[in-house]
C-alpha positions as CSV (number, residue, x, y, z in Angstrom):
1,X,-31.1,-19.6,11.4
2,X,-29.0,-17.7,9.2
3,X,-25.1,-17.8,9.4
4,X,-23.4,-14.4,10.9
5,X,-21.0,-13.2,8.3
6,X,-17.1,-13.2,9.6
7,X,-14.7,-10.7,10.1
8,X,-11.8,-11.3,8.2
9,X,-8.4,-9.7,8.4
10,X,-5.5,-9.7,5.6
11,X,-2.6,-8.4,6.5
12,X,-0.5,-6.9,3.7
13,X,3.1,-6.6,4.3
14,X,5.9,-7.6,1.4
15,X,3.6,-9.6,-1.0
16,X,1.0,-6.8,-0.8
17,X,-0.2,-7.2,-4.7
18,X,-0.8,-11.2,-3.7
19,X,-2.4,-10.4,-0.3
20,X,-4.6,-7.8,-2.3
21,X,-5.7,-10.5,-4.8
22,X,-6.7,-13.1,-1.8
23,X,-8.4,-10.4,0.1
24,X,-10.4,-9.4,-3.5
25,X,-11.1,-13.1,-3.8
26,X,-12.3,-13.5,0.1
27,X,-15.3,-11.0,-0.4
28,X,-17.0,-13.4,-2.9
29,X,-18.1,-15.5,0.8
30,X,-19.9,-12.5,1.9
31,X,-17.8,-11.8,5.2
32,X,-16.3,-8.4,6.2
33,X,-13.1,-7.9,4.9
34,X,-10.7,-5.5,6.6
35,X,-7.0,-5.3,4.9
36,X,-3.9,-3.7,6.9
37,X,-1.0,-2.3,4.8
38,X,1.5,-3.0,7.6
39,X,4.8,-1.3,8.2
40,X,5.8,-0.1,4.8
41,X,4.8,2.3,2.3
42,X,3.0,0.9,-0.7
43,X,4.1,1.4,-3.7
44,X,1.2,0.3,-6.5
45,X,2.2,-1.1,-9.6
46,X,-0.6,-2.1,-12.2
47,X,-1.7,-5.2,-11.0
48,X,-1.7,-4.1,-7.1
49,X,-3.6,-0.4,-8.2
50,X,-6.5,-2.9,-10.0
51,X,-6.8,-4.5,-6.8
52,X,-6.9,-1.1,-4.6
53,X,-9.4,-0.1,-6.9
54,X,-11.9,-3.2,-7.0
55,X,-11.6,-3.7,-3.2
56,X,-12.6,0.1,-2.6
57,X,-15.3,-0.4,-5.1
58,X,-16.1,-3.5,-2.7
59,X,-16.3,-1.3,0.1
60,X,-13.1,-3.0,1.8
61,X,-11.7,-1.5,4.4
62,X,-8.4,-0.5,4.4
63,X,-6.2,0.7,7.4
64,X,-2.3,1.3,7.0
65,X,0.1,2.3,9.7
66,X,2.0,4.4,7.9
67,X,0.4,8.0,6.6
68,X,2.3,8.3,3.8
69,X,-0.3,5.4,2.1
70,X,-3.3,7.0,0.8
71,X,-5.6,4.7,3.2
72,X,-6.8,5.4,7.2
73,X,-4.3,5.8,8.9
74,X,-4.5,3.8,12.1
75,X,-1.9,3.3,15.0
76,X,-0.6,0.0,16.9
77,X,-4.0,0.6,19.7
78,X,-6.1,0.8,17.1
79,X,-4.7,-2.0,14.7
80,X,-4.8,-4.0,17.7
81,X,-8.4,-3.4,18.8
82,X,-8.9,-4.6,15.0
83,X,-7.2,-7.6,14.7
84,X,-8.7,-8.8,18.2
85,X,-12.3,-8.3,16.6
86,X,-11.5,-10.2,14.2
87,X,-12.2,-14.3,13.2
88,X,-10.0,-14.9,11.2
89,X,-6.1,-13.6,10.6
90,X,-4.2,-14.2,7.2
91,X,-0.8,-12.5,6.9
């Protein structure tokens, strides 16, 4: 019997370059990895703009609540209805 893969939520917030990196490292274990740029605007320096970049080529997806990010935009339902299909939380 084969192991259904997780659903894994990392919210990004004021570390967002860290939270990147861990959520990058996450899809290594083969679960679904949603990342939520919460409640500011992102502002990408080098580092956090590689990690965009490898997660989208990943197939990540990523959901912000503020439009002015360049990601799907998705209000409080809808982050909600997210997080509670979710396994596992890391913020």
């Amino acid at each position: 019997m084969s192991e259904r893969a997780r659903k894994v939520c990392v919210i990004a917030r004021s570390r967002a370059a860290e939270q990147m990196r861990v959520a990058a490292g996450l899809t290594s274990i083969h679960d679904d990895i949603i990342v939520i740029i919460a409640d500011h605007v992102l502002h990408p320096d080098e580092t956090t703009a590689q990690h965009i970049e490898a997660l989208n080529l990943m197939g990540v997806r990523m959901l912000t609540n503020r439009k002015e990010n360049p990601f799907e935009y998705a209000d409080d339902a809808m982050i909600s209805s997210v997080l509670a299909g979710c396994d596992i939380v890391i913020s």
